[in-house]
N, C-alpha and C positions, 0 to 999 in steps of 0.2 A: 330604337328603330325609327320612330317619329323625327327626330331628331335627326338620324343620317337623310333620309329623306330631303328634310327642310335643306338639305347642304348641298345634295342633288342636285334639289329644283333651281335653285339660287345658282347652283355651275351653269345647269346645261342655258339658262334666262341668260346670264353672261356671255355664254358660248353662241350663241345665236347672234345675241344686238352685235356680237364684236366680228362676225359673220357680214352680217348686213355691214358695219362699218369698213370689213375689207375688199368689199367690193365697191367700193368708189376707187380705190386704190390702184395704182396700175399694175401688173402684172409685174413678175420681177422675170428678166431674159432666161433662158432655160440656160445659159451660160453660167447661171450664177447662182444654180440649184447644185448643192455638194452630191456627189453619185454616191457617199458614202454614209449617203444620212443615215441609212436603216443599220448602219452597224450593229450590231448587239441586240437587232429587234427583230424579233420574230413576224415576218413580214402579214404573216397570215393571220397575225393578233391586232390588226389595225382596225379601225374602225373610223368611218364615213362620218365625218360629224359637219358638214356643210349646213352652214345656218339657214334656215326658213327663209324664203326671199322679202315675203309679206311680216317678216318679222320686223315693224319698226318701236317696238317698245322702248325706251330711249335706259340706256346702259345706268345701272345703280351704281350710288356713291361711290360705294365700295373699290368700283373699278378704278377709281381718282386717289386711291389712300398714300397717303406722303409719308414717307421717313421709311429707316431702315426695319426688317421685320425682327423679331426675335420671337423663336419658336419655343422660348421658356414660359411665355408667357402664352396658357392657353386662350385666354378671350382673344390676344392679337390671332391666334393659329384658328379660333374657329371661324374670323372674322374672313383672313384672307383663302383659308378652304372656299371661301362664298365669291371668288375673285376668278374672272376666266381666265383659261389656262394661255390667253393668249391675244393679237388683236386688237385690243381695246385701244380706241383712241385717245387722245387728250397726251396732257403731262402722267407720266406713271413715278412714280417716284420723284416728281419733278424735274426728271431728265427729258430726254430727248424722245420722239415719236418714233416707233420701231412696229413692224407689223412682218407677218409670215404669209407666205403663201398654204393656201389650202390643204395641200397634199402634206406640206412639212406639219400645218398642223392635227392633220390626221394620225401623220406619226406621233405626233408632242398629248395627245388625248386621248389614241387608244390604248387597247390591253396591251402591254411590254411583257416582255418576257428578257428578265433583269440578269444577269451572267454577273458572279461571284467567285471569287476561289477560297476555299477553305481548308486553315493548316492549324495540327497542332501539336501542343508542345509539352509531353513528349508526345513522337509521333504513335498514340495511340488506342485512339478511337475506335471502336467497332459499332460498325453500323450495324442494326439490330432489325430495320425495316428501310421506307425510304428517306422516311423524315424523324428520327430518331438515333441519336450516337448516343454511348457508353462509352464514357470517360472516367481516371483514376481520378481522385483530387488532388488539387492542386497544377493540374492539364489547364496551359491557355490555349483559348480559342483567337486563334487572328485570320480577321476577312479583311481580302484587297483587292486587287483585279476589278473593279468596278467600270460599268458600261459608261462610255459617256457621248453626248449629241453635239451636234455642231449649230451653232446661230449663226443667222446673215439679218444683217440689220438694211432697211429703206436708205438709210444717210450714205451709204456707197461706203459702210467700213467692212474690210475684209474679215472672211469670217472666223470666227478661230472655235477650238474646241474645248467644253468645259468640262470635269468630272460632276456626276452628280454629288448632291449633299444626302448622307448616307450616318443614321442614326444607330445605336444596336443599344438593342432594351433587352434586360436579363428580369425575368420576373414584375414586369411592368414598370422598371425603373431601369431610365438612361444611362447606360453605363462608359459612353464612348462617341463620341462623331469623330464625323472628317472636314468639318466645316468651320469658319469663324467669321465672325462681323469682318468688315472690311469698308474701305471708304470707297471714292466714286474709282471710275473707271473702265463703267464698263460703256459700252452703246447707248444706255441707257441715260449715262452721264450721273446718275445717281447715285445711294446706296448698296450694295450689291452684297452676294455673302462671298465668302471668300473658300473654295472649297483648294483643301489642303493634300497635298500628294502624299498622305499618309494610311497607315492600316490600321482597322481597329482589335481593338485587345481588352482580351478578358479571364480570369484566372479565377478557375472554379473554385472556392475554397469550402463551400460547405457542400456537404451528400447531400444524396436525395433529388428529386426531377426536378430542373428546371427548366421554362419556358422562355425562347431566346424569336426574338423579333428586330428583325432589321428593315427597315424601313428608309426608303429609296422617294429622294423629290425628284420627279421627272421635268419639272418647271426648269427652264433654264436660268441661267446669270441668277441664282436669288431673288428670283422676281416671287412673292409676296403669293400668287395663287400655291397653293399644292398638288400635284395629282402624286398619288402615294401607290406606291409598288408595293409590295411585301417580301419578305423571305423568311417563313415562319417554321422550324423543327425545335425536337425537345430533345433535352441533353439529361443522361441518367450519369452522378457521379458516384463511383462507387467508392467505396473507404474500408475497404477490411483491413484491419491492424490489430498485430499477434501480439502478444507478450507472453513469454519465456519464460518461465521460474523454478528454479530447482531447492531440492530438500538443503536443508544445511552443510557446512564443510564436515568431512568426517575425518578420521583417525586415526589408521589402522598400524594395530602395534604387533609385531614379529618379534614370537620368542625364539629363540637359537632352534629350534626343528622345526619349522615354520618357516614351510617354501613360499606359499602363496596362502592371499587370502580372499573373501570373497566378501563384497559390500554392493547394497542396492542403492540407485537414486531416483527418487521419483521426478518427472519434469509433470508440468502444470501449462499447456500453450491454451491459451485463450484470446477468444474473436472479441475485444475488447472495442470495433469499431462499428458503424451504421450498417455494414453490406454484409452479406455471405462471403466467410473465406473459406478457401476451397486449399487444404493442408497438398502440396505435390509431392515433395521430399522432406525426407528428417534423415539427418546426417550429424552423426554426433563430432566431437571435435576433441583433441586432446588425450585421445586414447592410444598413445603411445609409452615408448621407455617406463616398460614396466607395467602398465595398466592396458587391461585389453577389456572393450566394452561390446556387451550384445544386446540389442532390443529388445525386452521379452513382448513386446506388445504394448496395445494401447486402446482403449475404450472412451468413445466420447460419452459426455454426462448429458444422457438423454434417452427416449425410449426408442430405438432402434434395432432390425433384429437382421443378423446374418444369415444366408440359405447358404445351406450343406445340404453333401449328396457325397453318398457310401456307395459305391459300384462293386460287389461282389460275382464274381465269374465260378460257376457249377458244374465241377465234371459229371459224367455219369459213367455208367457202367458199358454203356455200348460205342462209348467216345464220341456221345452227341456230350453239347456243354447250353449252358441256361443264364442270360443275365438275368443279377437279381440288384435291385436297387432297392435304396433306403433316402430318405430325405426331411430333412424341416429347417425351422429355420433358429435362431440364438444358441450358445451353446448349451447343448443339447448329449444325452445317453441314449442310444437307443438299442434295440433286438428284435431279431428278425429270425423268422422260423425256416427255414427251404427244405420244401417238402417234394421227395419224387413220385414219380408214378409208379404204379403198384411195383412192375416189371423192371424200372428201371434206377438200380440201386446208385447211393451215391457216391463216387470216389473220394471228391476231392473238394472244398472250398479256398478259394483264393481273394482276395481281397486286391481289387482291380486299381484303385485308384480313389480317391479324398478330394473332394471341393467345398470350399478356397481350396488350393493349394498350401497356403499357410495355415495349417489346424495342425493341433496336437492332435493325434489321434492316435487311440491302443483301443485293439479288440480282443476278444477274448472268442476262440470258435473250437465247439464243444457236439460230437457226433452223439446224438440219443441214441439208446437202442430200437426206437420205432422205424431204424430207415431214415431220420430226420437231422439235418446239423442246425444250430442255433448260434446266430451268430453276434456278436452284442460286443459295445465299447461304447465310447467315450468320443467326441467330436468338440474342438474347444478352437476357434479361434484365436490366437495369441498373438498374430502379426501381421499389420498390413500395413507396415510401413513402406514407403515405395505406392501403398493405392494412394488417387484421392481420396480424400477424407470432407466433406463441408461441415463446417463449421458454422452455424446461424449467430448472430448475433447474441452476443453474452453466453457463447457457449463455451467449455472447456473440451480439451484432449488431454488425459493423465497417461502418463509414458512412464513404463519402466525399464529401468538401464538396470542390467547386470553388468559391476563392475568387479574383474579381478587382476588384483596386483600382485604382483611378485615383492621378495623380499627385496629391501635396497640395496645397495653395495656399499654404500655411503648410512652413515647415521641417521640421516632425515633424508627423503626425498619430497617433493611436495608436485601434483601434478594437476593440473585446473581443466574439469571436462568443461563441457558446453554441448549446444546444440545450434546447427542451422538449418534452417527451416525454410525451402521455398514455396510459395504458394502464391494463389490467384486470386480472383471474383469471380464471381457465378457465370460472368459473357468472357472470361478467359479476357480482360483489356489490358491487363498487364502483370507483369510478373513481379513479384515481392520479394524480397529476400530480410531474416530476421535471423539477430544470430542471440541467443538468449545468456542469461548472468550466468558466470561460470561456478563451478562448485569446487571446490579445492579439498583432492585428495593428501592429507600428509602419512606421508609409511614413517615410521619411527621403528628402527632394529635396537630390541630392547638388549642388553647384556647385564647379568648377574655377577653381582661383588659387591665384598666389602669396604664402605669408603668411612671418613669421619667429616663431617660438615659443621661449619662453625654459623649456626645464625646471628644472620645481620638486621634489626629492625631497619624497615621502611621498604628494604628490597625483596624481605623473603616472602613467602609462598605457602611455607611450611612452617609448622608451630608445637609447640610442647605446654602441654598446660599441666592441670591436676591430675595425678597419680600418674603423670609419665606420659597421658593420652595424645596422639597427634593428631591435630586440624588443619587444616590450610585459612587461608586471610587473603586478602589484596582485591581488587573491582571485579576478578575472575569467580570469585566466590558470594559473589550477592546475589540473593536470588533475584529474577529476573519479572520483579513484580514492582507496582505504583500504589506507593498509601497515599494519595488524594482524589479527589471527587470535584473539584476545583475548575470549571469552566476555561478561568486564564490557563489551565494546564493541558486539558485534556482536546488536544488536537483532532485533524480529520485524520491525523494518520499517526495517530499515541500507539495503537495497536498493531501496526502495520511489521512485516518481517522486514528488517533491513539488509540494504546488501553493500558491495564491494568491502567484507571484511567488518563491516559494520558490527557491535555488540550490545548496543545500546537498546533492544527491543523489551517489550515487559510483555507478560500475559496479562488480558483486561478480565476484570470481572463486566458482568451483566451490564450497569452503572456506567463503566466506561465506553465500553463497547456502544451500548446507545447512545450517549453524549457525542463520543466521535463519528458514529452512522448520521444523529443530527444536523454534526459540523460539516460532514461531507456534503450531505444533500442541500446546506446552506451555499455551501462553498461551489454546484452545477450551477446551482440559481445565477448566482455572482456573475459567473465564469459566462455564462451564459447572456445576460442582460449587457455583460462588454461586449459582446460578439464573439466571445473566444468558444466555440463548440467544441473543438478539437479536446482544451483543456475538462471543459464540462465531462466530456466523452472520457476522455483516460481517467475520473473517478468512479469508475460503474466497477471496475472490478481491482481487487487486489489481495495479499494475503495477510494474514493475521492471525496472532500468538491468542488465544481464548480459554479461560476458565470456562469450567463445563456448567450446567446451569440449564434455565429456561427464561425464556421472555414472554410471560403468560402474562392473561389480564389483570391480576393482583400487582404481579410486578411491575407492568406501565401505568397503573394508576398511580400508585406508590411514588414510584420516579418522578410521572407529572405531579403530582402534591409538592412534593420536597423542592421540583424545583422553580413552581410556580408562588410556593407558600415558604417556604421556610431558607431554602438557600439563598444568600446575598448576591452571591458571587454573581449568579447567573443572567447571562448574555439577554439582553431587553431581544430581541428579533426572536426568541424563542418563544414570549408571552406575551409579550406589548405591541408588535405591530397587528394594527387591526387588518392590515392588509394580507398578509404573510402569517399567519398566525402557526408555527412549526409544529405545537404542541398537541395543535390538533392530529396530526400524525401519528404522535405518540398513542393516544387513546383511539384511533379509528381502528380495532383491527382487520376492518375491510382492504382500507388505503394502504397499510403498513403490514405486511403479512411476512413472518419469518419459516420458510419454508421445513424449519424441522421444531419437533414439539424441544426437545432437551439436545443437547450438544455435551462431548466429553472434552475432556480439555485434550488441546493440542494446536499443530499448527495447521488452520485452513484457507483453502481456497475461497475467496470470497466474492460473491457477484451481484450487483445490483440489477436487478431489472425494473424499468421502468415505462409501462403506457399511460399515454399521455392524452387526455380527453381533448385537448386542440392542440397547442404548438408544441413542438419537442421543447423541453426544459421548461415550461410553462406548468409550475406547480400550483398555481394559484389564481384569484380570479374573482375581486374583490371579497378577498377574507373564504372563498369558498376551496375546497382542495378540487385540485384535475390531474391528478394522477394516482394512478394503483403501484405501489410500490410492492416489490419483491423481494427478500434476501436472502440467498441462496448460499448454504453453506457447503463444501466440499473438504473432504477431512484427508489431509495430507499423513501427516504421522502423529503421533502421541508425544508427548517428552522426552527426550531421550534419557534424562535424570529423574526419577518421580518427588521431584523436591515439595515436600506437605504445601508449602506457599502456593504451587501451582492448582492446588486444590483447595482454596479456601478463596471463593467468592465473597470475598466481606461488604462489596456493595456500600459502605457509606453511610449514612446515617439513612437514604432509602427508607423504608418502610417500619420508621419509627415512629412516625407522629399520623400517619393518618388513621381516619376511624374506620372502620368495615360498616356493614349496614347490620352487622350481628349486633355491633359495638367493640369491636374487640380490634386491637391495634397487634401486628407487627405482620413477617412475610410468609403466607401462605402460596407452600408450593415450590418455594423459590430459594437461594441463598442460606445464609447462616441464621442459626438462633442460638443464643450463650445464656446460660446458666451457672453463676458463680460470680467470681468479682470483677470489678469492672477495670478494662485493660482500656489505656489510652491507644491509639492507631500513631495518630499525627496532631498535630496542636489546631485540628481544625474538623477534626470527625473522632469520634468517641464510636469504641466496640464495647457497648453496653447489654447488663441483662434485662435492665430495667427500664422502663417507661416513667414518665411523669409520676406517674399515677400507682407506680408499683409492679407493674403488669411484666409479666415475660416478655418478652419479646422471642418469638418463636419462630422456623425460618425449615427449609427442606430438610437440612440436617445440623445437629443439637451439638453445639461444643461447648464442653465444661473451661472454664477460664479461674486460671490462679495467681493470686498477686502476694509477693511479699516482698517486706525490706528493714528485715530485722537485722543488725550486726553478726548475730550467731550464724542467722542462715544467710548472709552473704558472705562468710570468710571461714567456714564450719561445713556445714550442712552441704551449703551447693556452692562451694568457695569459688568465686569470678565468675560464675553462670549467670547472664544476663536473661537467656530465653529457651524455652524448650519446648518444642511440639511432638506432639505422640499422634498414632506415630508414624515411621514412615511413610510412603505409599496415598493413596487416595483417597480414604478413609479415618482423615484426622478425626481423634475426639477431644484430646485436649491441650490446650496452652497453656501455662508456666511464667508469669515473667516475672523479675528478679531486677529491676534497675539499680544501678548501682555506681555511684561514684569511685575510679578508682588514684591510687597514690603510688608510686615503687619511695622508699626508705633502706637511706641505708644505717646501721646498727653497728658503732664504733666502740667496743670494750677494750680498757684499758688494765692494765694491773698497778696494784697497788703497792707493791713491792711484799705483798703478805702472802703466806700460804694460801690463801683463799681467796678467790676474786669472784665477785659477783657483778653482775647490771642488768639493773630494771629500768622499764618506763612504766609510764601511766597511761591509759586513755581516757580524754575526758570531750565532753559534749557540755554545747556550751549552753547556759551561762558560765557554770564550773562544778561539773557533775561528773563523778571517777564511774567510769563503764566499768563492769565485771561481766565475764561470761558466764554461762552456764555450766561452762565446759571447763579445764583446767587450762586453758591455753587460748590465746586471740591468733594469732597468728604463726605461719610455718618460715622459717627459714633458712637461707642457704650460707653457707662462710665461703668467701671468695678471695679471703685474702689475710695473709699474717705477718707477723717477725716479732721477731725473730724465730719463730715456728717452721718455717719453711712449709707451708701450707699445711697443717694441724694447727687443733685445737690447745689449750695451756696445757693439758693434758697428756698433749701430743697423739689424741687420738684424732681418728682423720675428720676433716672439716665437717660439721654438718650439715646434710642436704636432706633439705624440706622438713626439717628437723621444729615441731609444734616448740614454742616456751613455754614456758612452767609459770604456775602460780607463785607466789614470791611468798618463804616460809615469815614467821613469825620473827626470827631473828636475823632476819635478812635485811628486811624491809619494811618501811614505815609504816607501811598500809599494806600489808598482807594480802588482803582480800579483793585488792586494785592493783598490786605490783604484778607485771609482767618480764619475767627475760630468763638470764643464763648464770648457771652458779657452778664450778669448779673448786674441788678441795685437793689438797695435797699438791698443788703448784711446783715443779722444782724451782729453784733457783735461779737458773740462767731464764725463767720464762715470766720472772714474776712483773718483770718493767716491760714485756710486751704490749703488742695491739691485737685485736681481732677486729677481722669486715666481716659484716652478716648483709643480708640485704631479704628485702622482703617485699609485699604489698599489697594493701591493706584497701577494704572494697567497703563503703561507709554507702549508708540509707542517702540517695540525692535530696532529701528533704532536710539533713541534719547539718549541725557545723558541727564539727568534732576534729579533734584534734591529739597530737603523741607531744607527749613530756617526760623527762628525764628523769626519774626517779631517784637515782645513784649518780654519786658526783665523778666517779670514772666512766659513765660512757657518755656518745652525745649521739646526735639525730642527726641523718640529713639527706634531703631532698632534694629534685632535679632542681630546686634555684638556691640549695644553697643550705647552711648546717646554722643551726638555732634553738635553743631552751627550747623551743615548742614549734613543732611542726607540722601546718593544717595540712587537712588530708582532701584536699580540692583538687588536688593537682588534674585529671583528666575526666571533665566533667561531661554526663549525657543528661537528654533532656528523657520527659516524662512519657518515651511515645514511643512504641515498636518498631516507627520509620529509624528514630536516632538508631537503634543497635546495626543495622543494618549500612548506617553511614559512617560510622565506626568499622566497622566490616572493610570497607572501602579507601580508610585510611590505613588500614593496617593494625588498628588498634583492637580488634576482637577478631575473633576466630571459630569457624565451626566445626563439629564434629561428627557424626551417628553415633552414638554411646546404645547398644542396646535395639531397642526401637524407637529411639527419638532422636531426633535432628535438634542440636543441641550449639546453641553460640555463648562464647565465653572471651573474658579479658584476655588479651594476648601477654604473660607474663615477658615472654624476650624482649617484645616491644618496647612495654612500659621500661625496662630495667634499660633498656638503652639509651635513653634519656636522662639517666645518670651518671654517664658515662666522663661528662665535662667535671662534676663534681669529682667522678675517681681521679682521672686527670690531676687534679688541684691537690687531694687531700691524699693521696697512696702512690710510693714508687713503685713503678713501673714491676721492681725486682721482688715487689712483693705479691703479686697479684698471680692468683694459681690461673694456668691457662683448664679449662674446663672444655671436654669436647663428647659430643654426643655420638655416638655407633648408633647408625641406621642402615639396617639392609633392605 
């Protein structure tokens, strides 16, 4: 205030000397005063500023300042603020001498009253008061139409007219003029500014009020004083932005008497931007040819409560009638008594009318014997689609569609709902229109028969393993989970649902899930510190695939230890920057609050909320936190398959190494604890029972873990069973794993021209050590091919399938007690110089080298690269870790099953054996090879 003052005194000192100095001056003809001067001025805002006559204080420097002005630079603007607006004699820019008469500079130094036009784009703005608009974002503001004066100079130059120089500040920062430097030219002969016949513009891009100031030089030609006009109002931009998301594609299958069927989708619209959005319509989309969709309703997630009103209408006995009303508000049961007067009995109750209009409503009306009817039901809001709806920021609307289709007429039909969605902002400034990810319904018309399908490895789908069992295999059969914990892995959006067809989603356990809530909230900051708000904004909400669990204080300490202490991997900006320190997050649970104690696994709705102690996105504040964070979970549906994986939060190595204050290490509350042996995960996190030190490791719920990889029980016992979990459903207790190296061999006997034909191998591990079973028999096999047999055995009995070998008698074979294979007596004649194909495969410890030898000089070995004295058994190698089974899965190389109650993954025998296929090629005609086909109904 001192300060404007000193700028005062220094104009009006100015305004006087240069007063006294034009009155020496002679008069200018009233000829040559413009009648048009007060254009644009309110003539009633002028004011009288005739200098003092006894004013002869002699004019400050200031009034003599040379060179052109530039108004970037405040000390030059505060300087020439102190410059009269007009008058002063001498050189002014070192041009030529110019002065005004009194009256003109009465116009040039009183209040103005400034004329503007103001447009925008799109057209629409709502004015809210007189000096305040509401604007969408991304609305420009353009002002143009600007007032402007006329000069007449002493030297006899004619006069001409100048636009003012007209600045516009957004938030106290210049965003725009109409002016530029310019050289001599003008009266003045001087510097002069250059004002430009342009409009100025500005494009709101971020929400929230901002304060707009245009600012108007009434000095004419550039001349170096200011007198400053103003044009000050505030601009509210609003930004509500929906997002759309519906439950997954579904699948519906028609059996032959099966007209129609009937399927739910749930949508998910949420106010994912700055402003209140105000929902107008929802209009689903795609509900035709065959599908026909009904709203059932929709509830926003929040505490709000609907009023209802029951209007019941009372006859009586003497044909008077009596309203009787009921009312509250959410939904709501209620009962009501109507009771008449003594005399006057009652006929009749009716039931007048229901508000909303949209309620379910069924009542139930019941005459007592007292003379009394009681009248009672149910009031339930289920639709107001068609109301507005507001939406607050970070808030959801859950929509259910009832979808039913008819059978197809074709095999598949496949049909893509949607929704669109119009809505507004709170001041109604424009209209929105969102149309959300569609969901794809497919009808499949199932038909019953029998066919024969011949499997193909790499293409099938479908599988035959031990004792007949069927599995399926290929990337549609993985479960849809991540074994790592791995920083470089786990993204802001690892967990997120994907869409347009997308499969690639995993459910997160506890571990992931915060790792990627971290990466997000890294990832506003970022987004944020470029300027980009918008991007910051659209990570506040989204959905996401979640193992059930809890985020309690045991488990975010645990997390912070592991990953402040013990994991490598982990991102420096999570523990190292003193500035940003993330982790403190993780341990505040003031700042970091997850709005439900436990969560069940499924797919949900996920929302961040965030208040922010000073600027939006401003989490920090040298090393201090400024923000209360919020996570808001919203549960969409549960799994549609209960695959045991989606229930088994294994969390990481987590809460294996830190101490409690008891002393006692592992996850209280939270996660898994194992008891038994120790199963690998991934080559970089261990699912152990043990601690260091010995200790359990203990966790919400207790699962027993079992490892083995003896020969007997991989090709015996649990022959090509890589893994097993018990059992199905949500409630695993125990694991199973079985790693295993496997091989396909094929088993060429020969005859020897003798009644009797035998062949054996050996199995040995090396250095050179003969395996025996326990059992009478190493492996099972199939014959696939003969001759001159014409598909039987020497015997001519039929080929053997899955047919165990025999231990190799005493006078068979060298070693007895190591020979393995097949022995035939009584041979006729014509069969004695035949071949037999077996084929087989054989599932070795991945810790051993072992290998099959020839035992008998009529048969031989051979494998997918090829026949040999001795044939290692390496051929399709996995590694030591429950992820590997699972990537084998996805090659096509294992397969899974439910055997019982357990979800069960094993080698895929059609696979493997089709990779020997090049070999049959080579070493068997075509004419010998029995076509083999499997009956599936």
């Amino acid at each position: 205030m001192i300060s404007m003052h000193k700028t005062l005194i220094a104009l009006m000192l100015c305004l006087l000397l240069a007063s006294l100095a034009m009155a020496a001056q002679p008069e200018l003809p009233d000829a040559n005063v413009d009648a048009n001067a007060n254009a644009g001025v309110d003539a009633n805002a002028g004011v009288d500023v005739n200098a003092d006559a006894n004013q002869e204080e002699p004019l400050p420097d200031e009034c003599f300042a040379v060179g052109p002005p530039s108004f970037d630079d405040p000390e030059l603007v505060a300087t020439c603020e102190k410059l009269s607006t007009g008058g002063c004699t001498g050189p002014i820019f070192g041009g030529e001498h110019c002065s005004y008469n009194n009256d003109w500079m009465a116009l040039r130094t009183g209040a103005k009253v400034l004329t503007f036009n103001m447009g925008w784009t799109p057209d629409v703005a709502v004015g809210i008061d007189g000096n305040t608009f509401v604007v969408p974002i991304f609305t420009t503001l353009t002002v143009g139409t600007f007032t402007e004066f006329i000069a007449l100079c002493l030297d006899g130059a004619s006069g001409a007219s100048y636009p003012h120089s007209v600045d516009m500040y957004v938030d106290g920062d210049r965003m725009s003029r109409n002016w530029d430097i310019a050289g001599r030219g003008s009266c003045f002969g001087g510097y002069i500014l250059r004002f430009m016949d342009k409009d100025l513009n500005y494009t709101f891009n971020v929400p929230g009020f901002h304060y707009v100031r245009l600012i108007f030089d009434t000095q004419l030609n550039g001349m170096c004083a200011k007198n400053f006009e103003d044009g000050e109002f505030a601009v509210i931009v609003v930004h509500p932005l929906l997002t759309i998301n519906g439950t997954d594609d579904q699948i519906l299958s028609f059996e032959d008497d099966e007209e129609t069927k009937t399927t739910y989708v749930t949508w998910t619209l949420r106010n994912a931007g700055s402003s209140l959005a105000r929902v107008k319509s929802v209009s689903p989309t795609g509900c035709e040819a065959g599908v026909s969709c009904e709203i059932l309703g929709f509830g926003v997630v929040r505490d709000y409560d609907v009023k209802w009103e029951v209007a019941a209408l009372v006859t009586l006995d003497d044909g008077n009638t009596m309203d009787v009303f009921e009312s509250g508000e959410g939904d709501s049961n209620f009962s009501v008594t109507i009771v008449a007067d003594e005399n006057r009995a009652i006929q009749n109750v009716e039931i007048v009318s229901v508000s909303p209009a949209n309620s379910a409503f069924s009542e139930t009306i019941v005459q007592n014997d007292d003379n009394t009817w009681t009248v009672s039901g149910d009031v339930n809001v289920v639709d107001q689609v068609g109301v507005a709806m507001d939406l607050e920021p970070n808030e959801s609307l859950v929509l259910v569609q009832k979808v039913t289709a008819s059978k197809p007429s074709s095999a598949v039909a496949n049909n893509y709902l949607g929704l669109d969605v119009e809505y507004t902002d709170e001041f109604d400034a424009g209209t929105f229109f969102k149309s959300g990810d569609e969901v794809r319904i497919s009808r499949l018309w199932l038909e019953r028969q029998k066919f024969h399908v011949e499997l193909y490895g790499g293409a099938q789908e479908a599988c035959i393993g031990k004792d007949g069992r069927l599995g399926s295999t290929g990337p549609g059969d993985v479960p849809r989970v991540l074994f790592d914990w791995s920083w470089p892995t786990i993204k802001s959006d690892t967990c997120n649902k994907k869409f347009e067809g997308q499969t690639d989603f995993v459910y997160c356990d506890q571990t992931q899930f915060m790792m990627s809530l971290i990466n997000r909230l890294h990832e506003m900051d970022r987004f944020a510190m470029d300027g980009n708000l918008d991007r910051a904004a659209s990570l506040e909400h989204f959905q996401a695939y979640l193992m059930g669990g809890t985020f309690n204080s045991d488990f975010r300490k645990d997390f912070d230890n592991f990953n402040r202490n013990i994991e490598i991997e982990t991102v420096q900006w999570y523990h190292l920057d003193s500035e940003k320190p993330w982790y403190k997050y993780v341990l505040n649970e003031e700042s970091l609050v997850f709005d439900a104690d436990e969560i069940t696994t499924g797919l949900y709705d996920v929302s961040i909320e965030i208040e922010f102690h000073r600027d939006k996105y401003d989490f920090f504040r040298e090393g201090k936190q400024l923000a209360d964070i919020k996570v808001k979970f919203t549960k969409i549906r549960s799994p549609y398959f209960k695959n045991p994986f989606y229930y088994l939060p294994l969390n990481g190595e987590v809460g294996y190494y830190r101490v409690d204050e008891d002393g006692s290490v592992g996850r209280k509350g939270y996660g898994l604890g194992f008891e038994g042996d120790v199963l690998t995960i991934d080559s970089g996190a261990w699912l152990s029972t043990e601690t260091a030190d010995g200790s359990a490791i203990e966790g919400q719920d207790m699962i027993s873990t079992n490892y083995s990889s003896d020969f007997d029980s991989l090709n015996i016992a649990k022959r090509g069973i890589l893994l097993s979990v018990y059992p199905i459903g949500e409630q695993v207790s125990a694991i199973e794993f079985s790693p295993s190296d496997a091989t396909p061999v094929i088993l060429r006997i020969d005859g020897e021209g003798n009644e009797r034909i035998d062949g054996y191998y050996q199995l040995v591990e090396e250095p050179n050590n003969l395996v025996s079973s326990q059992h009478n028999y190493l492996s099972l096999w199939t014959g696939f091919a003969s001759n001159p047999m014409q598909c039987l055995n020497f015997d001519e009995s039929a080929l053997h399938y899955r047919m165990p070998d025999l231990r190799g008698q005493a006078q068979t074979a060298s070693s007895p007690t190591t020979a393995y294979g097949f022995s035939w007596a009584d041979v006729s004649e014509e069969n004695r110089s035949g071949s037999l194909f077996m084929q087989s495969v054989f599932y070795t410890p991945i810790d051993k080298a072992m290998s099959l030898s020839t035992e008998s000089a009529n048969i031989a070995l051979f494998g997918p690269d090829g026949g040999a004295p001795t044939i290692a058994l390496d051929y399709m190698q996995m590694q030591h870790t429950l992820e590997s089974v699972f990537e084998l899965v996805e090659q096509g190389y294992v397969c899974s099953s439910i055997e019982g109650d357990a979800l069960e993954f094993w080698w895929n025998p059609q696979m493997l054996r089709s990779d020997l296929d090049a070999v049959k090629d080579a070493e068997i005609e075509e004419s010998w090879i029995c076509q083999v086909e499997t009956e599936i109904t």
